[in-house]
N, C-alpha and C positions, 0 to 999 in steps of 0.2 A: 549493526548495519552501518557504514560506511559513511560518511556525508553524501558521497558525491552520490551512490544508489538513491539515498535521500530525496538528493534533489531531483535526480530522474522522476523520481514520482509523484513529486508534487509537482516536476511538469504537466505528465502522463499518468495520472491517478489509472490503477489497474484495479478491478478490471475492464469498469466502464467509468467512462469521465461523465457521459450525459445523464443529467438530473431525472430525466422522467423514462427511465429504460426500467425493463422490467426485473424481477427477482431471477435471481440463479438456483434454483429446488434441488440441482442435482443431490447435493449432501443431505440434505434433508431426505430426499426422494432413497437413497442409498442404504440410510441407517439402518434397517431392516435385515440387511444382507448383513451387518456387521453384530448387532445385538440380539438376543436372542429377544429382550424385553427392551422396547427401546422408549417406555414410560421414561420421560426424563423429569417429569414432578419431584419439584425439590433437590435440584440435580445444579451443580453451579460449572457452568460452563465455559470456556475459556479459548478463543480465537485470537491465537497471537499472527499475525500479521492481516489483519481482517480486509487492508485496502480498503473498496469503497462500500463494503459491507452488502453485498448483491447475495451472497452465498449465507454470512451469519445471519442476514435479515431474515432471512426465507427460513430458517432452521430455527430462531426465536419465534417466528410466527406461527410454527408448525408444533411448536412446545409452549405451549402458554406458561406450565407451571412450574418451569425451571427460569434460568436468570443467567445472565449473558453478557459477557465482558468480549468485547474485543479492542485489543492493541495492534496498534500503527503509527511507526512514524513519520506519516506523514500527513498533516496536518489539513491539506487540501481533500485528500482522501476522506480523513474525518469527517467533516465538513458534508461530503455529499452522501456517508453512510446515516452521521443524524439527518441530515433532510430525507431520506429514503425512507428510516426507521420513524419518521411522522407520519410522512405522506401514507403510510401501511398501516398505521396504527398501531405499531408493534411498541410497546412500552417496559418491554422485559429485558431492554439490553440497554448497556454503559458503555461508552467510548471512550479509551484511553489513550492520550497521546507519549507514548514513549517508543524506544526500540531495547531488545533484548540483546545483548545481556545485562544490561547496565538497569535495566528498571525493574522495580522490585515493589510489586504489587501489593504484598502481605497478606495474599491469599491464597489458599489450596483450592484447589479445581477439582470435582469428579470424572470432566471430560475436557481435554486436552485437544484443540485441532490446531494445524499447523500445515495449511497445504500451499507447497510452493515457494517456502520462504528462508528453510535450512542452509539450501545451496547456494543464497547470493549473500550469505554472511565467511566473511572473510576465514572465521573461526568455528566451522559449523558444532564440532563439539563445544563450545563455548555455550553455541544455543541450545544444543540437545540438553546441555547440564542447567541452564535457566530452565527449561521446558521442565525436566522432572523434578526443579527441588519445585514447581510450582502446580504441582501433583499431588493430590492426596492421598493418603495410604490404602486407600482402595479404588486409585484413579484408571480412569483409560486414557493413554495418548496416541492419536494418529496423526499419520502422516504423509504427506506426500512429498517426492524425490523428482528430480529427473535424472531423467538412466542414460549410463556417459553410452554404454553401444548404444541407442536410436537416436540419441543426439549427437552422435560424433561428426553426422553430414552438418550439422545448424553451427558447431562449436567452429568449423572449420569456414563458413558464412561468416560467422561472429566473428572471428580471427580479420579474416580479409576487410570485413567491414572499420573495424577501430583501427585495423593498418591505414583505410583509403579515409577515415573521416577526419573533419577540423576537430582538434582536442577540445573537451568540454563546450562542446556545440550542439546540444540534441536535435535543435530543428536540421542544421549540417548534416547529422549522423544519418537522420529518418532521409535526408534527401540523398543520401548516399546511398542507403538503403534501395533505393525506388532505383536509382540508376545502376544498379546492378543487379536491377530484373529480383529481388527477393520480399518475399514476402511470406510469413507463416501462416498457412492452411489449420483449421482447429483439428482436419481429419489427422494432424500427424498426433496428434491425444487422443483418435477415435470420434473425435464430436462430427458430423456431418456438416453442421451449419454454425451454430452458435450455443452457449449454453444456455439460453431462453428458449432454442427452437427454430429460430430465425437468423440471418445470413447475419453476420457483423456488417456493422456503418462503417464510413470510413475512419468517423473520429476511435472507434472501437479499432480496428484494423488497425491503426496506424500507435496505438498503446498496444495491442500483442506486439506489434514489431519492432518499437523502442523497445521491449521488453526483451522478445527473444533477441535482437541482432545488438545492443547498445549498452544493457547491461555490464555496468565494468566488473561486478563479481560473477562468476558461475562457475558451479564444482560440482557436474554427476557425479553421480554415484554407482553402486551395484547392492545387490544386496550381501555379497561374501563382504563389503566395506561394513558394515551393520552391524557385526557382534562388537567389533575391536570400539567401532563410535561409543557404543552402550556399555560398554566392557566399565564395570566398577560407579555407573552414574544411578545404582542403587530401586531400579527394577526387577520385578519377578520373573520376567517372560520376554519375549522380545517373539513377532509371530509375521510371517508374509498375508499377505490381503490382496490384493492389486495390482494386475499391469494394464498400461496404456500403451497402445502401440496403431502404427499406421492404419486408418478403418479400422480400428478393434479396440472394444475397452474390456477382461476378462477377469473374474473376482477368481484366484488361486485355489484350487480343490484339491490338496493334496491325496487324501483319502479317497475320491470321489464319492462323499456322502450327500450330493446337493446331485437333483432330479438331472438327468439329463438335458440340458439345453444348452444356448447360443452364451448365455452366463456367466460360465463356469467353463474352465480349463486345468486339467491334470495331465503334468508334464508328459505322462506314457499318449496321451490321446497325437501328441505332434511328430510320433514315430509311427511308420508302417509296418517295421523290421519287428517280428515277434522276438526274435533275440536281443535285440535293441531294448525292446521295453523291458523283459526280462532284468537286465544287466544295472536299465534305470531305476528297477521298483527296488533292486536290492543295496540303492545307494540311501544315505543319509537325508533329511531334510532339505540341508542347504545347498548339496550337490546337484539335489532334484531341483529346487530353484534355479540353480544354475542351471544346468541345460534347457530349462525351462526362457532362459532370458537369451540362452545363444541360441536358441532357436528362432522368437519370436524376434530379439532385439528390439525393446519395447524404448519408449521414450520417454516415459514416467511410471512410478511403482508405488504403490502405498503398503507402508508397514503399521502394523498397530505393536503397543508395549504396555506392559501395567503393571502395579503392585494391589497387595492383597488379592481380593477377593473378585477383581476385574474380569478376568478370567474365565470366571463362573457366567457373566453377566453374556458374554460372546456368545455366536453361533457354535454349535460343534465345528463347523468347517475352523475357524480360527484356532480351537484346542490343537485341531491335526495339523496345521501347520505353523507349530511352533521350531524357531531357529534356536541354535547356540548362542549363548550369550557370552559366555567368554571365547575370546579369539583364541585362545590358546589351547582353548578344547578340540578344535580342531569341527569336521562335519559330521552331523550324527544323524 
């Protein structure tokens, strides 16, 4: 990570600055859709870019008998995840001030999260290759992206925004922000209101939006970018999970083996044309992804990846949508 990102965030600690805001449960709340067994007893757990720890707090408190590392660096960030991690009584997790690639923990992880923080490193393979030598031989790693089609309107905001704001001005940038009417709504990653439940404050409000519009690094992605990233950095699997997209958050069913509901999404379901779907079922993995992301054009995407025996540990939905890992294998 960058200095200047750095210092962005210890302006604007993401994802909340205020001391007594509540937990974030979604990933906690989630795990279930992604594990088949999501006992995480005696499981060492590993949140590299944690911020102000709203999200790993709530998933340490919801796992008593696992243990819980999160990295950030920034320092102010830190700071309001340990007074969080008291206030809750949660005593299962440590705070590490560094930034990836350059800090070297000297631990292996059985569970890897990473949501949010790949694409504002200048070198995102740089990070994906810290993330899995810090994976254990029978580790899971997920993750979360933003996806350049639903963010190509924000990138284009963002653009206009550091053309009109003072250089290395953040309070400048956010008030540049405000006068040209921009502001990021949580509905464009699906959340209605807030991830507590509740509408964002302004001090909340105004870190998403130094966040989305001010940010000096950001690099979507796709998921056809995803084998070549992974290509050689010594995982078994590499699998779709996730899109987010405007009103909608839908966990990927390639198969359709998960109950019919609002949940779950299989690329043939976004077609009317009986030949349409036809023509879709009989493509590859990652071709079905794709048209699955030109259709929706989602905003954010989460992938999961692992070695050994990780694999086994997933829902069947993650078996069946497993991607190519090398790029040069082309779609399958």
């Amino acid at each position: 990570m960058t200095t200047e990102v750095a210092r962005l965030y210890e302006d604007f600690p993401f994802p909340c600055p205020e001391r007594d805001s509540g937990l974030i449960g979604v990933v906690a709340d989630e795990l279930p859709l992604v594990l088949g067994d999501t006992a995480l007893d005696g499981c060492r757990v590993l949140d590299a870019g944690c911020g102000t720890g709203h999200t790993l707090v709530a998933l340490a408190q919801r796992h008593p008998g696992a243990r819980f590392t999160g990295v950030d660096a920034c320092r102010r960030s830190l700071d309001l995840a340990r007074g969080l991690a008291e206030r809750h009584g949660v005593d299962n997790v440590d705070f590490v001030h560094g930034a990836m690639p350059q800090l070297d923990l000297e631990t292996r992880f059985d569970l890897v999260v990473c949501f949010g923080v790949l694409h504002h490193l200048p070198d995102p393979r740089a990070g994906l290759r810290w993330l899995t030598e810090h994976l254990g031989s029978d580790g899971l790693l997920h993750l979360w992206l933003y996806h350049a089609l639903g963010e190509h309107g924000r990138m284009l905001d963002r653009e206009l925004v550091r053309l009109l704001a003072p250089a290395d001005d953040t309070a400048a940038g956010l008030e540049t922000v405000r006068m040209l009417g921009l502001s990021l709504p949580l509905a464009e990653y699906g959340f209605p209101a807030g991830w507590t439940g509740t509408a964002l404050t302004q001090a909340e409000q105004d870190v998403f939006d130094v966040d989305a519009y001010l940010n000096p690094v950001v690099q979507p992605m796709r998921f056809g970018d995803l084998p070549e990233l992974f290509d050689g950095l010594g995982v078994d699997w590499l699998a779709a999970d996730r899109v987010y997209y405007r009103d909608g958050v839908k966990f990927i069913d390639l198969d359709g083996l998960e109950p019919d509901s609002d949940l779950f999404v299989r690329p043939e379901s976004l077609f009317d044309s009986a030949p349409l779907r036809r023509r879709l079922s009989a493509l590859g993995n990652l071709d079905r992804v794709r048209a699955l992301e030109l259709r929706l054009r989602p905003t954010g995407f989460r992938v999961l990846a692992g070695r050994g025996v990780s694999l086994d540990r997933c829902v069947p939905r993650i078996k069946a949508n497993l991607l190519p890992l090398d790029h040069r294998a082309g779609s399958r």
